[in-house]
C-alpha positions in Angstrom: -3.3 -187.1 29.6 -5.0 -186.1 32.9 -6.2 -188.1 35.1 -8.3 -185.4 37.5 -11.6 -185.6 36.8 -13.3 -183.1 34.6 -15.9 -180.6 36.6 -19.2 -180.2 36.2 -18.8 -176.8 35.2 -15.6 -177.5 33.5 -18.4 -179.8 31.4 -20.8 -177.2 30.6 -18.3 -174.5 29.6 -17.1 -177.3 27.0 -20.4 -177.8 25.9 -21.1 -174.1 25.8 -18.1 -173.6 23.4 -19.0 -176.7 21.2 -22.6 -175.0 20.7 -21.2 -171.8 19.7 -19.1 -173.6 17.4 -21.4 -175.6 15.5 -23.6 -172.9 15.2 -21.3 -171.2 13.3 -20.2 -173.9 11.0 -23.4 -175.6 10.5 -23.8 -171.8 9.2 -21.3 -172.1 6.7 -21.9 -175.8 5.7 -25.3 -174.8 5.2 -24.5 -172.4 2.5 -22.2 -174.1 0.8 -24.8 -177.3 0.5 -22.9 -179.1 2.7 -25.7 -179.8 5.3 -29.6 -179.2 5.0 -30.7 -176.1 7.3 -32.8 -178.6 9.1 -30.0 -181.1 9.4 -28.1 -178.4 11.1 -31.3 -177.7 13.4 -31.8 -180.6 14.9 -28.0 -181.1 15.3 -27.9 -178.1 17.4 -31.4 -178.6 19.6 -29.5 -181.9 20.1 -26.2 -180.4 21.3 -28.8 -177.8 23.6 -30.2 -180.8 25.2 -27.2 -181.5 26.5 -25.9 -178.5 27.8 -29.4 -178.3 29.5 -29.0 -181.8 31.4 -25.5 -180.9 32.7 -26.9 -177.5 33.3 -29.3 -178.9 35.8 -26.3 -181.3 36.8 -24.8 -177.8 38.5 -25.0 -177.7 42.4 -26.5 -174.1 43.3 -24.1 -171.8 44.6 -23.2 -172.3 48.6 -24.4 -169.4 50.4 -22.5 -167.8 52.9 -23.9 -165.4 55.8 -24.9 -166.9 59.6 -27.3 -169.4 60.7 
C-alpha cells in the first residue's frame, strides 16, 4: 500500500473514470430492472457533485512568462 499522498488531480481523474463507469452500468442495471432510471439519476448527479467540488479543489495552472 502507498503511503504518498493521492493528488488532487490524481483525485479527479479517479472520480472522472468512476463517472464514466457508473454511467455505463447504471445503463445496463437499468435494463435489466436492476435499478429504477431515476435511482440511477440521482446516483450519478451525486457522483457529479463530487467531481465538481474537487474540480474547484484544482489550483489554476502557474503561469510562466516575466514580471
Amino acid at each position: 500500500m502507498s503511503t504518498r499522498p493521492v493528488t488532487i488531480e490524481e483525485q479527479v481523474a479517479c472520480v472522472e473514470r468512476e463517472v464514466k463507469l457508473r454511467k455505463r452500468v447504471y445503463l445496463r442495471w437499468v435494463g435489466e430492472g436492476r435499478m429504477t432510471q431515476a435511482k440511477a439519476d440521482a446516483e450519478i448527479a451525486a457522483m457529479e457533485a463530487v467531481l465538481a467540488t474537487l474540480q474547484a479543489q484544482v489550483p489554476p495552472p502557474a503561469q510562466g512568462g516575466l514580471l
